[in-house]
C-alpha positions in Angstrom: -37.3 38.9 -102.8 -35.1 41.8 -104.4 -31.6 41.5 -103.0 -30.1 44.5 -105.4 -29.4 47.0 -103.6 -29.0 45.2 -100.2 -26.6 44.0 -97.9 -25.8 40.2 -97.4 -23.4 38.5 -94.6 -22.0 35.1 -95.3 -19.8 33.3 -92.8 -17.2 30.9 -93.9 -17.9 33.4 -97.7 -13.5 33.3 -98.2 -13.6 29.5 -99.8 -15.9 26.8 -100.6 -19.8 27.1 -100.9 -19.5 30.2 -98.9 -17.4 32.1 -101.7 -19.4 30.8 -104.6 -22.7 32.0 -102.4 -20.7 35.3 -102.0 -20.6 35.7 -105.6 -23.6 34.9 -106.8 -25.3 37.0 -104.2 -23.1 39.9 -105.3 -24.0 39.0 -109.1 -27.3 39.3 -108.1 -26.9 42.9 -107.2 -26.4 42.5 -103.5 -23.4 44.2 -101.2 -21.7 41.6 -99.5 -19.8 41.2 -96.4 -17.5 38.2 -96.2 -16.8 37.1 -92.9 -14.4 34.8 -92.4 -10.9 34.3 -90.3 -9.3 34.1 -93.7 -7.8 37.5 -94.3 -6.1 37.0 -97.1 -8.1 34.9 -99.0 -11.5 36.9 -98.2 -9.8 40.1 -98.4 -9.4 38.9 -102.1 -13.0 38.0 -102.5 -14.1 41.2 -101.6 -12.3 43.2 -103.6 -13.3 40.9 -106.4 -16.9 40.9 -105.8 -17.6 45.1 -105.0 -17.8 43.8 -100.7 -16.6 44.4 -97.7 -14.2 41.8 -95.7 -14.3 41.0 -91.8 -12.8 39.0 -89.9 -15.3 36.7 -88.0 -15.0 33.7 -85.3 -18.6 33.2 -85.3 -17.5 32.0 -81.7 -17.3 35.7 -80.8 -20.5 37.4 -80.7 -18.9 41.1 -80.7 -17.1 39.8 -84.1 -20.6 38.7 -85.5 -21.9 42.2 -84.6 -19.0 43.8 -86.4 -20.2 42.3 -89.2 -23.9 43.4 -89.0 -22.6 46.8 -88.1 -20.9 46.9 -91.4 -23.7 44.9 -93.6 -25.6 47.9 -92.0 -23.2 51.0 -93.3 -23.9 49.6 -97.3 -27.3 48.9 -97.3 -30.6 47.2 -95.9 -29.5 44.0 -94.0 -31.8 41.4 -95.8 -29.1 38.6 -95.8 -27.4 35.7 -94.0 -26.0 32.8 -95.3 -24.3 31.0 -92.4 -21.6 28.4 -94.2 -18.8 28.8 -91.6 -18.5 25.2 -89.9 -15.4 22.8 -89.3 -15.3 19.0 -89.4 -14.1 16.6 -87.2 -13.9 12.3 -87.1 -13.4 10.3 -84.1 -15.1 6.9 -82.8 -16.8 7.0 -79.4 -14.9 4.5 -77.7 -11.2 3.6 -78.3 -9.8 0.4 -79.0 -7.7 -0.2 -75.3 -10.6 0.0 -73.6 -9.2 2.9 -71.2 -11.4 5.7 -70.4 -8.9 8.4 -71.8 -9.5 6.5 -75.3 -12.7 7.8 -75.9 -14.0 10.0 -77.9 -12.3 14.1 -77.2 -14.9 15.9 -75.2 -13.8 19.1 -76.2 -13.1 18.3 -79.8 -17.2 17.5 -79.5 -18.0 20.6 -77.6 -15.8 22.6 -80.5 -17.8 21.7 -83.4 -21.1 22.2 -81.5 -19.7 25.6 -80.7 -19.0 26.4 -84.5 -21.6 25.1 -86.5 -24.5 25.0 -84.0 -24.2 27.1 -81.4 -21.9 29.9 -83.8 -24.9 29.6 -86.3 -27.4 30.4 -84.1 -25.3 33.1 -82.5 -25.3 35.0 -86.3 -28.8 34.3 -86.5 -30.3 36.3 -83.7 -28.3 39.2 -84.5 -28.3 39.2 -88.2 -32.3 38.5 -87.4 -32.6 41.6 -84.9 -30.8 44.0 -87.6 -33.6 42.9 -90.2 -36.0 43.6 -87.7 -35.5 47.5 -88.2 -34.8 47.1 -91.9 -37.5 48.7 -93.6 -40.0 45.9 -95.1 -40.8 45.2 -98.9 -43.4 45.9 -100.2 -44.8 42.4 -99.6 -43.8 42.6 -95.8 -40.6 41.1 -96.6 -37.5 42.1 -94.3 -35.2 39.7 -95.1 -33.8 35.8 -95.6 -31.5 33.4 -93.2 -30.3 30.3 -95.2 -27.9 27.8 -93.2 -25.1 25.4 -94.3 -25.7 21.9 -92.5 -25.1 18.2 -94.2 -26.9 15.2 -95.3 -24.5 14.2 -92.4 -27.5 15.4 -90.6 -29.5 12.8 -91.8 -26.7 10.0 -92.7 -24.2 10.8 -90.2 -21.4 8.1 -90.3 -19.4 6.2 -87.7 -17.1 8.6 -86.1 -19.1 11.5 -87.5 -20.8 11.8 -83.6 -19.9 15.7 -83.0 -20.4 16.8 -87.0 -23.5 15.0 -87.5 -25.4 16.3 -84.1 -24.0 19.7 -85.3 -25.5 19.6 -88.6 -28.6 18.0 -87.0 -29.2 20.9 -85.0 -29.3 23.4 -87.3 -31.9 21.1 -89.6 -33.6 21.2 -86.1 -33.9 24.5 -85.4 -35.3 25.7 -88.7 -38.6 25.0 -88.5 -39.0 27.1 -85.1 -37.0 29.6 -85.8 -39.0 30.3 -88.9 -42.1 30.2 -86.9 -40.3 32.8 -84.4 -38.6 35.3 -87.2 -42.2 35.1 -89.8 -43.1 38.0 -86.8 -41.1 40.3 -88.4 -41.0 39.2 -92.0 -37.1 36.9 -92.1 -37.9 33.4 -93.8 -35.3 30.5 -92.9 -34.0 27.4 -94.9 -31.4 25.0 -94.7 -29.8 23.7 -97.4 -27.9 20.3 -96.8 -24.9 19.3 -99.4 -24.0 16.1 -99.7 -19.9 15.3 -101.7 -18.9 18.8 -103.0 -15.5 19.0 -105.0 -13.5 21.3 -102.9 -9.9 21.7 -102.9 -9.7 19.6 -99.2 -9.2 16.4 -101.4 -6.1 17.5 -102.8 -4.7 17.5 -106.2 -3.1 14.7 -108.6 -4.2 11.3 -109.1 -4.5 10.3 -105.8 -7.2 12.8 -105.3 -8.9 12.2 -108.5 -8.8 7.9 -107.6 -10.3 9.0 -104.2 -13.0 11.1 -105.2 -14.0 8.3 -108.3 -14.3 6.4 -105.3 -16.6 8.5 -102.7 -18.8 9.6 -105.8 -19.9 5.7 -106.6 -23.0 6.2 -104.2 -24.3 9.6 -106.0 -27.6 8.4 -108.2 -26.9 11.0 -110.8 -25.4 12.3 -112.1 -22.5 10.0 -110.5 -20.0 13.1 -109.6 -19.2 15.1 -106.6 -21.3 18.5 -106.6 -19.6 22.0 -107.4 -20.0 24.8 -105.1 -21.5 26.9 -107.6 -24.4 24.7 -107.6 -24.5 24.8 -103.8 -25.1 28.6 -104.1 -27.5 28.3 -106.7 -30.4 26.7 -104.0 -28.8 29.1 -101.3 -29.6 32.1 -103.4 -33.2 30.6 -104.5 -34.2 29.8 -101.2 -33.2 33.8 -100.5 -34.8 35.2 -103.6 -38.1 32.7 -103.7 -40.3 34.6 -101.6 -42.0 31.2 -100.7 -39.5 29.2 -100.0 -39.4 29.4 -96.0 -39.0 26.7 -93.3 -37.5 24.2 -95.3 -34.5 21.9 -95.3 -33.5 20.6 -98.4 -30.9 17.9 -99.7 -28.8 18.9 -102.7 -27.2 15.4 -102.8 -27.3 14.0 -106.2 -29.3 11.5 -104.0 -26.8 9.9 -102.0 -27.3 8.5 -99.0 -24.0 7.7 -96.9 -23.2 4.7 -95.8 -22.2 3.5 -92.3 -18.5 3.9 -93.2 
């Protein structure tokens, strides 16, 4: 599919595999809308990268349609990438034995809220703008890729809320593909596994920590960039056959318990 030309929204696009998407989509010729709560920093990334900034909680479906509305005003929506998404850790059950030590209910209900429930949200009205985009010549009116986690597949202890999140949107894929070929949107999910990003910190301590986390990656035996992140994202948007699919870029790691 030919992006140039066309408008793209990604969520979580101010940092981290949402930025380096931003840019390579924008590379590619596409206008881009950054939606983020980061002002600042995606303010910055749009300016760099020819866009357009907003300011999302993809919690807040009149904020996601701000976005659309302005994907809309610089060109043919044919593009989401849906990367916004938080993390969170906690056992199930405390140590004490006391019902108030289990695991936060709403901390749960939170990150279903953001990365399942907030990516869906985007999806069905990114999806309905491409509906009245005008098709390709191939019948093409657009491409949805979405952020989850080999987390989806290899969840961890304490991972309960992330890994049911992330499981969700490998979930829906399939269907929603099967709903959305009606009107010409394919939909993939790409699942990272480590990816260097500035959450680990700086110094030795990071770099002895990450030597550490990488020793399960097959090869090659390093945490991924988020440049190579966006490189399957904006495959699986350009590769007119690529549609329905999740896919691991992993290194081929596969998490432990703990």
């Amino acid at each position: 599919m030919d992006i140039s030309g066309a408008s793209a929204i990604v969520t979580g696009g101010a940092s981290g595999i949402g930025a380096a998407s931003a840019r390579l989509l924008a590379k590619r010729g596409a206008k881009v809308v950054v939606a983020d709560l980061q002002a600042d920093k995606g303010e910055a990334l749009a300016k760099e990268i020819g866009g357009a900034f907003c300011k999302v909680d993809v919690t807040n479906t009149d904020d996601i349609i701000n976005a659309v509305e302005m994907a809309k005003s610089m060109g043919p929506v044919r593009v989401l990438v849906n990367s916004a998404g938080i993390g969170w850790a906690q056992r199930t059950v405390g140590k004490d034995g006391s019902y108030d030590s289990a695991a936060n209910l709403d901390a749960f209900k939170k990150v279903i809220a953001i990365n399942l429930i907030g990516s869906f949200d985007c999806i069905r009205i990114a999806a309905t703008a491409m509906s009245t985009t005008e098709p390709l010549a191939n019948g093409e009116r657009g491409a949805i890729v979405n952020i989850a986690s080999v987390a989806a597949f290899d969840g961890q202890i304490g991972q309960a809320s992330y890994s049911a999140s992330k499981g969700g949107v490998v979930g829906m894929t399939l269907p929603v593909a099967r709903d959305l070929a009606a009107i010409g949107v394919r939909v993939n999910t790409v699942a990272p596994g480590l990816i260097d990003t500035p959450i680990y910190g700086e110094g030795d301590n990071s770099e002895a920590f990450k030597a550490n986390l990488q020793k399960g990656v097959l090869f090659p035996q390093r945490l991924g960039t988020a440049e190579e992140l966006a490189s399957m994202v904006v495959e699986c948007i350009t590769n007119s056959y690529m549609n329905a699919e999740s896919i691991r870029v992993d290194g081929g790691i596969r998490m432990q318990p703990k």
